[in-house]
C-alpha atoms as a printed R data frame, in Angstrom:
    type eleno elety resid chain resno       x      y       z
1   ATOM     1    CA   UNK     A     1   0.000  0.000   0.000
2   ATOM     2    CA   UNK     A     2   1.619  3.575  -0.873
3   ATOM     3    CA   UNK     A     3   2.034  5.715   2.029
4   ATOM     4    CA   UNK     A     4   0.198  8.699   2.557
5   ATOM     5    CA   UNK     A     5   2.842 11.129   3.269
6   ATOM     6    CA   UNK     A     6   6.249 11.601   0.968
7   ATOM     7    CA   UNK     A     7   9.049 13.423   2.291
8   ATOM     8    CA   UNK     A     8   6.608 15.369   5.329
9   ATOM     9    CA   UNK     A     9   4.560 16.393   2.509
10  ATOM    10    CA   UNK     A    10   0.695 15.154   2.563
11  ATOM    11    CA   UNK     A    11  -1.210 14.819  -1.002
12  ATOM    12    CA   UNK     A    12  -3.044 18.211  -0.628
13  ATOM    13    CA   UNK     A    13   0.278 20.361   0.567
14  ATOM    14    CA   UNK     A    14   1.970 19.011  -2.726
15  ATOM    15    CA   UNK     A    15  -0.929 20.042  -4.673
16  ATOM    16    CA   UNK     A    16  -0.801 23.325  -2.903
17  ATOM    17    CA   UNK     A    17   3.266 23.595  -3.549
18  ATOM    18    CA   UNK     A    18   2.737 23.238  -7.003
19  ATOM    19    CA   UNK     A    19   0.630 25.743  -7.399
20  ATOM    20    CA   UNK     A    20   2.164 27.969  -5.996
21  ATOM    21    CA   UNK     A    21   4.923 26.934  -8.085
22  ATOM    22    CA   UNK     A    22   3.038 27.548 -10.966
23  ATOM    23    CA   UNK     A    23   1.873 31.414  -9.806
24  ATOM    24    CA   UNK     A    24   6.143 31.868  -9.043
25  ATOM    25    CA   UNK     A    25   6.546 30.675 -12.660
26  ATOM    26    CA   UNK     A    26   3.912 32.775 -14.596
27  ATOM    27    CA   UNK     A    27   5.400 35.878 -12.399
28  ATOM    28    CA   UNK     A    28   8.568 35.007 -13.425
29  ATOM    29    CA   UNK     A    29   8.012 34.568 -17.197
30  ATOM    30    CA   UNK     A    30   5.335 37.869 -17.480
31  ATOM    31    CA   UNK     A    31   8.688 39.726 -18.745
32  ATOM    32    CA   UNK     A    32   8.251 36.859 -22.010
33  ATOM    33    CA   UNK     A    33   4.866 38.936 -22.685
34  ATOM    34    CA   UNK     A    34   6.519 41.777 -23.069
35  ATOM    35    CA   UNK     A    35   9.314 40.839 -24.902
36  ATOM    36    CA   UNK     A    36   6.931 38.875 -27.414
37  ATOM    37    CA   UNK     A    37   4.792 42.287 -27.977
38  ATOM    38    CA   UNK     A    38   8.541 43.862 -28.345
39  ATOM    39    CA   UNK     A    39   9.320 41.681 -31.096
40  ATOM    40    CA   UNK     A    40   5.521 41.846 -32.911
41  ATOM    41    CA   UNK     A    41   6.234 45.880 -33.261
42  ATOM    42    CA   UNK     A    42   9.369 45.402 -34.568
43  ATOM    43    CA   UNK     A    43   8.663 43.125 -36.993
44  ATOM    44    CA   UNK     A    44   5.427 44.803 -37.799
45  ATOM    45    CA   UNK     A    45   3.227 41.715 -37.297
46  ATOM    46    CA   UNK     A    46  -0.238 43.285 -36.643
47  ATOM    47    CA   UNK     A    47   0.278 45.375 -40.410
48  ATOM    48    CA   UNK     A    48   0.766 42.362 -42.047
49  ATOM    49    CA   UNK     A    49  -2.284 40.566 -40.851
50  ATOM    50    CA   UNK     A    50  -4.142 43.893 -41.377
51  ATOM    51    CA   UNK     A    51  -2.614 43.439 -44.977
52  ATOM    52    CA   UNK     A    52  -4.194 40.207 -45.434
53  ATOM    53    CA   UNK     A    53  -7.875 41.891 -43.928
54  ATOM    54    CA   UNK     A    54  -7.210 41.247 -40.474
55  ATOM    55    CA   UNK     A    55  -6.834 37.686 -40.479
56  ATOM    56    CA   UNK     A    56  -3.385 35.675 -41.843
57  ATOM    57    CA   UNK     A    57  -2.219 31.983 -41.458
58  ATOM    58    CA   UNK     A    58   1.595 31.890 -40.834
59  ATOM    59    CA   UNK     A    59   2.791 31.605 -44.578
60  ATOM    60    CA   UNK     A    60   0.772 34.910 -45.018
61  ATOM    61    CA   UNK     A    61   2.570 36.464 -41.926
62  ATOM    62    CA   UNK     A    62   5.876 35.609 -43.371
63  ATOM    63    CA   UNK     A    63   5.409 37.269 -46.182
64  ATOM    64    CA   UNK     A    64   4.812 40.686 -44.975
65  ATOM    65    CA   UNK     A    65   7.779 40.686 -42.361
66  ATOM    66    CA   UNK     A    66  11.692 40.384 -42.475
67  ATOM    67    CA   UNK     A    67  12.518 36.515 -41.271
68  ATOM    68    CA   UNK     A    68  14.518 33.764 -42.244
69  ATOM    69    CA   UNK     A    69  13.267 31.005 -43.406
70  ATOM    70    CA   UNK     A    70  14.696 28.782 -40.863
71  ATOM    71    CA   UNK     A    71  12.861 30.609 -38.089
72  ATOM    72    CA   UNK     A    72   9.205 30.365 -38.753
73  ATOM    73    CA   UNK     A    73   8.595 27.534 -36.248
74  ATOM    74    CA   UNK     A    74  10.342 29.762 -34.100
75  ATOM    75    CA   UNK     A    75   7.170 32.878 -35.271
76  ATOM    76    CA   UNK     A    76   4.892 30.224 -34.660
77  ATOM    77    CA   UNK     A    77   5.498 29.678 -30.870
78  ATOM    78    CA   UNK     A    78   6.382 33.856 -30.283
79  ATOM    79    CA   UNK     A    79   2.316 33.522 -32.151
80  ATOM    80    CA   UNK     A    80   1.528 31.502 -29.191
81  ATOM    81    CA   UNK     A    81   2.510 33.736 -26.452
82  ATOM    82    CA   UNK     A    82   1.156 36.631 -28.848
83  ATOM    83    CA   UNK     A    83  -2.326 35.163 -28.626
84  ATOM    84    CA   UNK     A    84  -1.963 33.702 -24.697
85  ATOM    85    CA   UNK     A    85  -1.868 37.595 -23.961
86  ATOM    86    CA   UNK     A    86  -4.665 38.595 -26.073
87  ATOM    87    CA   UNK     A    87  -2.548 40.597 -28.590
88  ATOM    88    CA   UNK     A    88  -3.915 38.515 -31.195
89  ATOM    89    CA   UNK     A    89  -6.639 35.756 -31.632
90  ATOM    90    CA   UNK     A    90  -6.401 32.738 -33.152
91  ATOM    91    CA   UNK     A    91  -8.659 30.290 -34.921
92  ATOM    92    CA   UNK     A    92  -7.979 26.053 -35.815
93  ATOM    93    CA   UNK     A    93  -9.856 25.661 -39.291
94  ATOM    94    CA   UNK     A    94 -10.899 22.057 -38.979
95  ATOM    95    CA   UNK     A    95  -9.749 19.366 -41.178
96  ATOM    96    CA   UNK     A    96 -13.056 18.836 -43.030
97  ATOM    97    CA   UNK     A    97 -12.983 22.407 -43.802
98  ATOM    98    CA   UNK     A    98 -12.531 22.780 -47.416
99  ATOM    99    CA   UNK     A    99 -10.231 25.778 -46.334
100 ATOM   100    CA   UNK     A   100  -7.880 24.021 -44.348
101 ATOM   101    CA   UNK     A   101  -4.364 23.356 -45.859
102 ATOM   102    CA   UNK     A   102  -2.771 19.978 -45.010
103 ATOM   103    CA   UNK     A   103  -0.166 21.138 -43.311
104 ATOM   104    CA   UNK     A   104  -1.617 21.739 -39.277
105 ATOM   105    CA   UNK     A   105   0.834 24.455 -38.598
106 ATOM   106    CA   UNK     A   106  -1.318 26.240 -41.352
107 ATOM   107    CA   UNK     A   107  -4.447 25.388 -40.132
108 ATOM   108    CA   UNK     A   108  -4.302 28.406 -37.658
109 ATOM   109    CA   UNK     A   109  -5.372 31.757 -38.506
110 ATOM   110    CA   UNK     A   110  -4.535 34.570 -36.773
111 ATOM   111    CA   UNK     A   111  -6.629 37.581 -36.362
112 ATOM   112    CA   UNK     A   112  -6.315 41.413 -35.296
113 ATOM   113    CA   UNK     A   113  -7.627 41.786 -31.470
114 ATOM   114    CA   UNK     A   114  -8.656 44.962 -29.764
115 ATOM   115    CA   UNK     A   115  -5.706 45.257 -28.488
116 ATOM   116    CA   UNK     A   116  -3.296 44.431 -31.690
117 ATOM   117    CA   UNK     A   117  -5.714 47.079 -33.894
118 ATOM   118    CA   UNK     A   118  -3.948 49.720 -31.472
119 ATOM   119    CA   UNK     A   119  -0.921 48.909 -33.262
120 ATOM   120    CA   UNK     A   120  -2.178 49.808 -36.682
121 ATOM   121    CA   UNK     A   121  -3.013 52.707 -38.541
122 ATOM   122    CA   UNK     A   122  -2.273 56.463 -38.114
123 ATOM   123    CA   UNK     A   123  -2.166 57.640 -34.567
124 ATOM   124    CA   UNK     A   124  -1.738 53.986 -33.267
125 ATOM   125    CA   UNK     A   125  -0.116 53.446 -29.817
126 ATOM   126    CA   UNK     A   126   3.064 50.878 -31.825
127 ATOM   127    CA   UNK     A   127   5.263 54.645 -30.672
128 ATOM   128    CA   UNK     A   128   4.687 54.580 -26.974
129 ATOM   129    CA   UNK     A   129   4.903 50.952 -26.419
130 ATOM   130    CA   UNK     A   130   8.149 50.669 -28.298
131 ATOM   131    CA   UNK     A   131   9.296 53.521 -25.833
132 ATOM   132    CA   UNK     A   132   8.308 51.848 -22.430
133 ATOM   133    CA   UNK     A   133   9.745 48.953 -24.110
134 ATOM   134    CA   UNK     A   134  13.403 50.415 -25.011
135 ATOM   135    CA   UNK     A   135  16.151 48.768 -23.478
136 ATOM   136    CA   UNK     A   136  17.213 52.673 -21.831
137 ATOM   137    CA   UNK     A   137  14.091 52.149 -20.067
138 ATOM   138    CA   UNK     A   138  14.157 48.452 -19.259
139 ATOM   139    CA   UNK     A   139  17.965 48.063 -17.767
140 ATOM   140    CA   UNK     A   140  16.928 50.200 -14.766
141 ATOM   141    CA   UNK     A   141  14.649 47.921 -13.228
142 ATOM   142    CA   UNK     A   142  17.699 45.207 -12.940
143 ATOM   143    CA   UNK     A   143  19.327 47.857 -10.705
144 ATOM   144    CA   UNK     A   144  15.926 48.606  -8.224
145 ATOM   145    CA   UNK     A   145  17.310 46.216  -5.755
146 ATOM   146    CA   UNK     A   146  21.179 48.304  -4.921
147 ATOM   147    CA   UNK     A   147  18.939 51.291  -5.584
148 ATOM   148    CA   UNK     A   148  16.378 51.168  -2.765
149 ATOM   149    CA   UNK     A   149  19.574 50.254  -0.465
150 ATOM   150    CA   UNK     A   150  20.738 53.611  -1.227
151 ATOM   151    CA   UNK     A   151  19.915 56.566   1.291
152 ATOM   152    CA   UNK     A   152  17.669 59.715  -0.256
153 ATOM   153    CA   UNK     A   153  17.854 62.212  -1.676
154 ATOM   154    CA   UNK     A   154  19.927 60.858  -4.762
155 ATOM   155    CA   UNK     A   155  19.854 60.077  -8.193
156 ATOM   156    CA   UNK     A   156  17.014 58.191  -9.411
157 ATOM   157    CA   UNK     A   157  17.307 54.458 -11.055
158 ATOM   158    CA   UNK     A   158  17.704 55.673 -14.274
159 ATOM   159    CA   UNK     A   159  20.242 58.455 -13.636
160 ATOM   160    CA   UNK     A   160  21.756 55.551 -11.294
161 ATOM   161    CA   UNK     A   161  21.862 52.895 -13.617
162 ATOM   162    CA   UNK     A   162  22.719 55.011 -17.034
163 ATOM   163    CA   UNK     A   163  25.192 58.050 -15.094
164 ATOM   164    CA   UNK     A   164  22.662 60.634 -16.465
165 ATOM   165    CA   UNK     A   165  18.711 61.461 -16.347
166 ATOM   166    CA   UNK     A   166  16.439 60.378 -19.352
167 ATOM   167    CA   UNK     A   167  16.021 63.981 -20.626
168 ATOM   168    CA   UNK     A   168  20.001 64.012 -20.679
169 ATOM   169    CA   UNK     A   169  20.208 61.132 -22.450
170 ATOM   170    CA   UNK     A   170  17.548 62.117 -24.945
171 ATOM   171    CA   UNK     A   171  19.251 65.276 -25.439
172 ATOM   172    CA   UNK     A   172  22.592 63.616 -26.471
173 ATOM   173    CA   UNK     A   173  20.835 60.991 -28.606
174 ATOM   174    CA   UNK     A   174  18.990 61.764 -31.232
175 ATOM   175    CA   UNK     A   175  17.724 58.607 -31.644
176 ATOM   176    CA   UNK     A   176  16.720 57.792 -28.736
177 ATOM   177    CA   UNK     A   177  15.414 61.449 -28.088
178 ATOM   178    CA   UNK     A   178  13.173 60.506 -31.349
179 ATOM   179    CA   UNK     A   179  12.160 57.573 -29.961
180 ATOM   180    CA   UNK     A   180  10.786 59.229 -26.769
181 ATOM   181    CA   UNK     A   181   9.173 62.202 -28.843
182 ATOM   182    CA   UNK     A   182   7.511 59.885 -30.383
183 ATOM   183    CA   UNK     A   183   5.937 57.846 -28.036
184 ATOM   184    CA   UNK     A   184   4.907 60.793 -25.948
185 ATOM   185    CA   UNK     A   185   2.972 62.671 -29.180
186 ATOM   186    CA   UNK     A   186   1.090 58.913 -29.695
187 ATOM   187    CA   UNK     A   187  -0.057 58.909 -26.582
188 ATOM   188    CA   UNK     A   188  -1.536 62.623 -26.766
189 ATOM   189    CA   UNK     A   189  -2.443 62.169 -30.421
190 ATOM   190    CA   UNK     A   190  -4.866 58.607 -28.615
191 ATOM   191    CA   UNK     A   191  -6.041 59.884 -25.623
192 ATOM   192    CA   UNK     A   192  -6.870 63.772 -27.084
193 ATOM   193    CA   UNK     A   193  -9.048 62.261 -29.696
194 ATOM   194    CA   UNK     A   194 -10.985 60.457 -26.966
195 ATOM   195    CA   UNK     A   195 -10.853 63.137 -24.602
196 ATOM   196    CA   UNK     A   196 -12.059 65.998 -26.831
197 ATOM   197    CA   UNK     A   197 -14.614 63.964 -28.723
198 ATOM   198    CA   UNK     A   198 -16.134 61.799 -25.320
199 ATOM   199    CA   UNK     A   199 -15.559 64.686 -23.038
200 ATOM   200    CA   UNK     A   200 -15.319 68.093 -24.337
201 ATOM   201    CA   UNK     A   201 -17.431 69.341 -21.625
202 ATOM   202    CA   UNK     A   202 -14.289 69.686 -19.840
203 ATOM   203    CA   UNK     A   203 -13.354 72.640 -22.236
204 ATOM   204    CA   UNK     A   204 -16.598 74.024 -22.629
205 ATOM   205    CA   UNK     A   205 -16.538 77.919 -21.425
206 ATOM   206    CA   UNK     A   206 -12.670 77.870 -21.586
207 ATOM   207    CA   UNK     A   207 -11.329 81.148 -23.538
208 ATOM   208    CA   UNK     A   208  -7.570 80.492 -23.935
209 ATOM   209    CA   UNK     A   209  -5.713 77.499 -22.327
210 ATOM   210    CA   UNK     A   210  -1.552 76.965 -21.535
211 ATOM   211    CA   UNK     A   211  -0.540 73.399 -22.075
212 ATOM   212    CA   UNK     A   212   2.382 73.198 -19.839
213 ATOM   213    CA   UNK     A   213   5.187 71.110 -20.718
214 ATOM   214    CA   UNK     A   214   3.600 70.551 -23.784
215 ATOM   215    CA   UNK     A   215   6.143 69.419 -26.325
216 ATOM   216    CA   UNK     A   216   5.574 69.380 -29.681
217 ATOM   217    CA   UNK     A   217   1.775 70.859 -29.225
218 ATOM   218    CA   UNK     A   218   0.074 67.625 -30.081
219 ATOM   219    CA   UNK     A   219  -2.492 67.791 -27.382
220 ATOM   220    CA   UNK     A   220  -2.751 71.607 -27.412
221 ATOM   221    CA   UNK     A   221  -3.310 71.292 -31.192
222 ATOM   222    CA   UNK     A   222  -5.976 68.637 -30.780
223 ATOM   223    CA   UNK     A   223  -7.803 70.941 -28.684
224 ATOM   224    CA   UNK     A   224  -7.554 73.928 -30.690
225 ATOM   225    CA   UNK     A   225  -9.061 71.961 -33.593
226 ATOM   226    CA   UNK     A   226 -12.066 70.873 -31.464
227 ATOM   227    CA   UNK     A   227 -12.619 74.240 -29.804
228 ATOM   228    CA   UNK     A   228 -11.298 77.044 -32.524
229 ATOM   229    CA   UNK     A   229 -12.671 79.778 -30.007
230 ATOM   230    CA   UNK     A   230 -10.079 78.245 -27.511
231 ATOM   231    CA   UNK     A   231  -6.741 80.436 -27.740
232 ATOM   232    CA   UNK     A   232  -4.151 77.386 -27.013
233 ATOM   233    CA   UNK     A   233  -0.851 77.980 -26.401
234 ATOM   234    CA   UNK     A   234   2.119 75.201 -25.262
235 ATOM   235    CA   UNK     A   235   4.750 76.785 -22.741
236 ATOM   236    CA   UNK     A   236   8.136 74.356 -22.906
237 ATOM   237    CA   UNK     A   237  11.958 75.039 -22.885
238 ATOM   238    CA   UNK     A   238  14.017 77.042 -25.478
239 ATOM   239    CA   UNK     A   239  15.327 73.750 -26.908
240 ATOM   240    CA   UNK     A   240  12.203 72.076 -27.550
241 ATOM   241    CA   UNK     A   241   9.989 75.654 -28.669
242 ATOM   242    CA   UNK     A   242  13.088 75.865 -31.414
243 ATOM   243    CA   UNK     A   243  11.966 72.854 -33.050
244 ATOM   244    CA   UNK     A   244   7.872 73.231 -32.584
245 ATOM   245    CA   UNK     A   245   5.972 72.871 -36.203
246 ATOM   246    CA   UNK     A   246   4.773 76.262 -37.381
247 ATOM   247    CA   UNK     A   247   1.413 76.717 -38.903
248 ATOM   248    CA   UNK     A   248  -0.765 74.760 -36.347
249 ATOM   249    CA   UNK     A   249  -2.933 77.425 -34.916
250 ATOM   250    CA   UNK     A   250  -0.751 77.276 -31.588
251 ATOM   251    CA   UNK     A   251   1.482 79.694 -29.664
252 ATOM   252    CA   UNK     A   252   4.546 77.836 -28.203
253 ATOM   253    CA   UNK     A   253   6.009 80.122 -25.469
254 ATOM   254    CA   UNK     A   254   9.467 79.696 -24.022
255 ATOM   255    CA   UNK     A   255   9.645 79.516 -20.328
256 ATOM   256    CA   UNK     A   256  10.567 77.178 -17.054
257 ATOM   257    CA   UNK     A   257   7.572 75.594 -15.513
258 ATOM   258    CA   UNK     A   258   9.626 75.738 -12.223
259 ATOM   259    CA   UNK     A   259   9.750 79.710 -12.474
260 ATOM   260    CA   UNK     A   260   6.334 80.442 -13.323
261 ATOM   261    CA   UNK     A   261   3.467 79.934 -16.324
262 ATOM   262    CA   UNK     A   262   1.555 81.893 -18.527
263 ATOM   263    CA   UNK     A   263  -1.607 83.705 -17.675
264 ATOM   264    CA   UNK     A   264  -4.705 81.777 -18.854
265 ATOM   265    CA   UNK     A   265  -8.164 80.955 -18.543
266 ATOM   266    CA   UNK     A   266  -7.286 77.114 -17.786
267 ATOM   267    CA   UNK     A   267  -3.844 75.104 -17.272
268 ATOM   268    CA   UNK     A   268  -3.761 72.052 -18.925
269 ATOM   269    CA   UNK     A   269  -1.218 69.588 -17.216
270 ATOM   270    CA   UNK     A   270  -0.765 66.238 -19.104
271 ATOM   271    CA   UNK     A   271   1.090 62.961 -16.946
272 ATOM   272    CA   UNK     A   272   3.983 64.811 -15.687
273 ATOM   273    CA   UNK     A   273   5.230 63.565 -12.936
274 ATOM   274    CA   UNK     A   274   6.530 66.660 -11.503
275 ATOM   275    CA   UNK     A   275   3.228 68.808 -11.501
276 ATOM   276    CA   UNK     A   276   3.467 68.784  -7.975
277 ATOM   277    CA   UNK     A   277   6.174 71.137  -8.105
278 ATOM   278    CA   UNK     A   278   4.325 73.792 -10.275
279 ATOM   279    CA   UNK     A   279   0.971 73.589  -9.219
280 ATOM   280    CA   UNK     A   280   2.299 76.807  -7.510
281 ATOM   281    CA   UNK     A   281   2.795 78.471 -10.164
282 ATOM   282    CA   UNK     A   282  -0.617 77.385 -12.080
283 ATOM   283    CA   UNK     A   283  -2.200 78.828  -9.291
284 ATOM   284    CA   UNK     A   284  -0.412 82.208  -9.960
285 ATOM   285    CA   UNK     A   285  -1.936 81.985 -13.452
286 ATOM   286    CA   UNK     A   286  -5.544 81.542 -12.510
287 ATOM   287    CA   UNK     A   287  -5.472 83.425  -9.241
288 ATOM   288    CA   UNK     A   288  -9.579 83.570  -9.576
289 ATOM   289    CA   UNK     A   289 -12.309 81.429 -10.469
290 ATOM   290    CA   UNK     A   290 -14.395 84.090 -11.627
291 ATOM   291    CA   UNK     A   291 -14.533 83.322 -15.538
292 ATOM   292    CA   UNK     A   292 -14.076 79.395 -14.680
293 ATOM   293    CA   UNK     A   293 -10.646 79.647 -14.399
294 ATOM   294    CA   UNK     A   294  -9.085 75.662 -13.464
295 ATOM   295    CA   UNK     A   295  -5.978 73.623 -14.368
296 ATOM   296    CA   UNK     A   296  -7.091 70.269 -15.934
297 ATOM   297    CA   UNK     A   297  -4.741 67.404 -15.228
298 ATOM   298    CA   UNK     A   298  -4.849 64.040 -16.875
299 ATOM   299    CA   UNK     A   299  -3.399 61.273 -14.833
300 ATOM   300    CA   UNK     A   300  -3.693 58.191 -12.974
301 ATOM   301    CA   UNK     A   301  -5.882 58.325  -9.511
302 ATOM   302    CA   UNK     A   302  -4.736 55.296  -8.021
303 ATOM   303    CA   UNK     A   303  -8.434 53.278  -6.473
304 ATOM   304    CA   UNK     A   304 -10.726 55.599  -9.010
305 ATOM   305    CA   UNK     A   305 -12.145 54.130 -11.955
306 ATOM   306    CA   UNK     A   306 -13.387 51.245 -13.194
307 ATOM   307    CA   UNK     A   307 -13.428 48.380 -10.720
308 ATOM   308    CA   UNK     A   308 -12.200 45.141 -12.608
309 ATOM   309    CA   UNK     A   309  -8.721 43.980 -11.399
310 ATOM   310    CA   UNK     A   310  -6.468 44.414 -15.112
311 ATOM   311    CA   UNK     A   311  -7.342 48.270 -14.235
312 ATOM   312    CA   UNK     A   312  -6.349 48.308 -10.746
313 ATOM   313    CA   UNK     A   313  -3.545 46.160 -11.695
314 ATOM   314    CA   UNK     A   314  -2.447 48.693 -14.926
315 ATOM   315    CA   UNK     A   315  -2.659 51.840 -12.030
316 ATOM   316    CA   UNK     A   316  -0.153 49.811  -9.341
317 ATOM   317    CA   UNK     A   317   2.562 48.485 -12.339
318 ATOM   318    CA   UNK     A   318   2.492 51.815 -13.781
319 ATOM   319    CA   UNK     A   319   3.185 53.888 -10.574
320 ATOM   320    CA   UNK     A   320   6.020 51.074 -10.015
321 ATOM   321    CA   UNK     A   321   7.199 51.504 -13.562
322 ATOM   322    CA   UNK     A   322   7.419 55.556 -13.264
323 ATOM   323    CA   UNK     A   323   9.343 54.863 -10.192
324 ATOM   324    CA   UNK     A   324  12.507 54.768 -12.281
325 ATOM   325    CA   UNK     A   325  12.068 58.079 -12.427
326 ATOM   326    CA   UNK     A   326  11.299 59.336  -9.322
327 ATOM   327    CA   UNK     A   327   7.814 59.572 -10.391
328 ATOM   328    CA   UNK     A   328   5.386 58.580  -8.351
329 ATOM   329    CA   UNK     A   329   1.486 57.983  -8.965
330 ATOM   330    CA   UNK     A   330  -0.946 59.222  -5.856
331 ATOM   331    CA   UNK     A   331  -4.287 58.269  -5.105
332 ATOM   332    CA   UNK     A   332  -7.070 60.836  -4.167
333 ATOM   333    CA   UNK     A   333  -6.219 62.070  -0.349
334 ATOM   334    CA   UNK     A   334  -2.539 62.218  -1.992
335 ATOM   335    CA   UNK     A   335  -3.857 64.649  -4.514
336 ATOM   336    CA   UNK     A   336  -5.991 66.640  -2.024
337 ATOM   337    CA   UNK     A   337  -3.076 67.348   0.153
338 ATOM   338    CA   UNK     A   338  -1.056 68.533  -2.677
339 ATOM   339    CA   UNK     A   339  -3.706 70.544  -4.202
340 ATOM   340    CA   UNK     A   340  -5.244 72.515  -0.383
341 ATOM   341    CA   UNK     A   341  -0.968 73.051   0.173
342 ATOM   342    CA   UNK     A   342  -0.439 74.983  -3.169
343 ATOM   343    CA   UNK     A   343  -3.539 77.003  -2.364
344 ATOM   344    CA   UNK     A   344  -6.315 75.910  -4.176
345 ATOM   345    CA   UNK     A   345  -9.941 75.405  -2.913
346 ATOM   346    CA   UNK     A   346 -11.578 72.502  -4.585
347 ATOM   347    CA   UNK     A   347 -10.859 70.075  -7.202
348 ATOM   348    CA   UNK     A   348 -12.745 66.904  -9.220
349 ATOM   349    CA   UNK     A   349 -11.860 64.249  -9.858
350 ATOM   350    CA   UNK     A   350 -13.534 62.671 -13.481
351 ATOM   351    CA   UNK     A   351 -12.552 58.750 -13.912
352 ATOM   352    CA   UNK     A   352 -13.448 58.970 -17.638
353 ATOM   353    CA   UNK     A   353 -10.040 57.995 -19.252
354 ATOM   354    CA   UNK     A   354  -9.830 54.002 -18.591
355 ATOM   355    CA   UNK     A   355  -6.879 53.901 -15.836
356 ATOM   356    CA   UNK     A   356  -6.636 57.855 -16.269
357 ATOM   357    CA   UNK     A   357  -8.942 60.460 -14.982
358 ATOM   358    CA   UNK     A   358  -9.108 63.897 -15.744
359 ATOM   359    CA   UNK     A   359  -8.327 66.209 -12.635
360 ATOM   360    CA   UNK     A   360 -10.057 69.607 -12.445
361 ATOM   361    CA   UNK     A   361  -8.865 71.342  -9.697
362 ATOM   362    CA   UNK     A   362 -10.325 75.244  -9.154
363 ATOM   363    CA   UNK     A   363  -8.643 78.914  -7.372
C-alpha cells in the first residue's frame, strides 16, 4: 500500500506547492509577454495581418515581415505567447474544412484583437509601447534592488543605472530622443481624440488654455481643432519651442515651468510627474475662479475608476514603472493634500479615461 505522506509532505500540501509553483513561474516569465509584444512591433506583425484583412495563417505572416526562413517555427510559438496575452486571436480551421491546408501548422489563422488594432493605422499606440519597451528604459529595473539600499535624496534608477537622467540622455541621442518624442505625441495624439470627442465638456466655457510642458503641441493642437474659439498655447523650454511645427494654430512660449506659467483661462497639465512642483505656479496663473478659471490634469488616480482587477492592476505596475524616475502615482487624499498646500480650494476628480482620470482642480 503507498504511504500517505512523501518526504513530510501530505497529497493536498503538494498540490498546494505546485501551485504555488506555478503562480512563481507565470510571475517570473510575465517579462516573455513583453518581450513577445517587443518583437511583434518590430517586426510589424499586426500590419501584415491587417494586410491580409485582419486575419493571416503563418505563410501569409511571413510574407509581410523580415525573417529567415529557418525561423518560422520559431514565429509560430512567439504567435503563441502573442495570442496567450490577447494581442492577437487565433482560430484552428478544422480538417473537413474545405479551407484548411494539409499542413496543421497552417491550419491556424490569426486575427487582429482589440488590443493588436492599437498597433495599426495612423495615430496607433506601436510609438509609446516601443518607448516603455526600449532597453534605456528596461535596464533600470535590474538595478531597483542596490537602488532602494541607497539613502535619499539621490539620483534616481535611471540616472543611477545610465550616469545621467532620461532627458540628458535624450538630449545627447537623437535617436533615442526621437524615440521618446515619439511615443509621448502617440499617446496625446490617442487619448486627445478620446478626450475631446467623449468629453469636451471639460473645455466648454474655456477662452484660452496653456498646455504646460507641452512638447511638440500635439495635445494643445488637438484641442484647438475641437474648440477654434479656444486660444491654445504650449509653454516648454528654449530647446524644444526651437523645433515646434509652425502653422498649427498654436502659440509655443518659451519659459521654465519651475519659475512660473503663462496667464490663462485654464492650465492644462498632461502625466507629468513633476506637476506637484508647479501647481504653484498654475495657481499664480488663474489666481480667480471668476470666468471658470481651473488647471485640468490628466493622470492616474490610483483606487478611481473602473473596478475590474487588469485596471487596478495597470494603475499599481504603472506607478512602479514611473518609479525609475522618481515619479510617483498618488491616489485621491494624496492629490488633495497637494492641491489645499499649493492654495487651491476645490478640485474633481472625473474617472473617464480608462486607468486615467481627468483632474479639475479650481482657485
Amino acid at each position: 500500500m503507498a504511504h500517505a505522506k512523501s518526504n513530510g509532505y501530505q497529497a493536498s500540501d503538494a498540490t498546494s506547492s505546485l501551485d504555488a509553483l506555478r503562480e512563481l513561474y507565470g510571475n517570473t516569465f510575465a517579462v516573455v509577454k513583453s518581450m513577445a509584444l517587443k518583437a511583434a512591433m518590430d517586426l510589424g506583425i499586426a500590419d501584415a495581418i491587417h494586410h491580409h484583412g485582419g486575419a493571416a495563417t503563418l505563410s501569409q505572416i511571413v510574407t509581410r515581415v523580415a525573417l529567415h526562413p529557418s525561423k518560422v517555427p520559431c514565429l509560430r510559438r512567439l504567435m503563441r505567447v502573442l495570442t496567450l496575452s490577447g494581442v492577437f486571436a487565433v482560430q484552428k480551421l478544422a480538417p473537413g474544412d474545405a479551407a484548411a491546408p494539409a499542413d496543421e501548422a497552417e491550419a491556424a489563422v490569426y486575427a487582429l484583437t482589440p488590443v493588436s488594432r492599437l498597433l495599426i493605422g495612423a495615430g496607433n499606440q506601436g510609438h509609446m509601447m516601443s518607448m516603455l519597451l526600449h532597453p534605456n528604459f528596461i535596464t533600470p529595473f535590474f538595478r531597483i534592488s542596490d537602488w532602494l539600499q541607497r539613502e535619499l535624496p539621490g539620483p534616481c534608477i535611471f540616472k543611477h543605472t545610465h550616469g545621467r537622467s532620461l532627458w540628458e540622455m535624450a538630449d545627447d541621442d537623437a535617436a533615442f530622443n526621437t524615440v521618446v518624442n515619439d511615443g509621448m505625441a502617440s499617446d496625446s495624439i490617442f487619448t486627445m481624440d478620446i478626450l475631446v470627442r467623449e468629453h469636451g465638456e471639460v473645455f466648454q466655457g474655456i477662452s484660452s488654455l496653456v498646455d504646460v510642458a507641452g512638447g511638440n503641441g500635439t495635445a494643445a493642437q488637438a484641442i484647438a481643432r475641437a474648440f477654434p474659439e479656444v486660444k491654445c498655447s504650449v509653454m516648454d523650454l528654449a530647446h524644444v519651442v526651437a523645433e515646434a511645427p509652425g502653422g498649427t494654430g498654436v502659440e509655443f512660449i518659451t519659459g521654465d515651468m519651475f519659475e512660473s506659467v503663462p496667464p490663462a483661462n485654464a492650465v492644462f497639465l498632461k502625466g507629468d510627474n513633476d506637476c506637484v512642483k508647479i501647481l504653484g505656479n498654475c495657481k499664480k496663473a488663474i489666481p480667480t475662479r471668476d470666468k471658470g478659471e481651473k488647471v485640468i490634469i490628466m493622470d492616474i488616480v490610483v483606487g478611481t475608476g473602473p473596478s475590474d482587477q487588469k485596471h487596478r492592476d495597470v494603475q499599481i505596475l504603472y506607478d512602479a514603472y514611473i518609479m525609475f524616475i522618481n515619479g510617483a502615482e498618488r491616489d485621491e487624499q494624496e492629490w488633495k493634500k497637494l492641491f489645499l498646500e499649493a492654495g487651491f480650494s476645490d478640485y474633481k476628480i472625473m474617472p473617464i479615461m480608462g486607468f486615467r482620470s481627468i483632474i479639475e482642480v479650481y482657485p
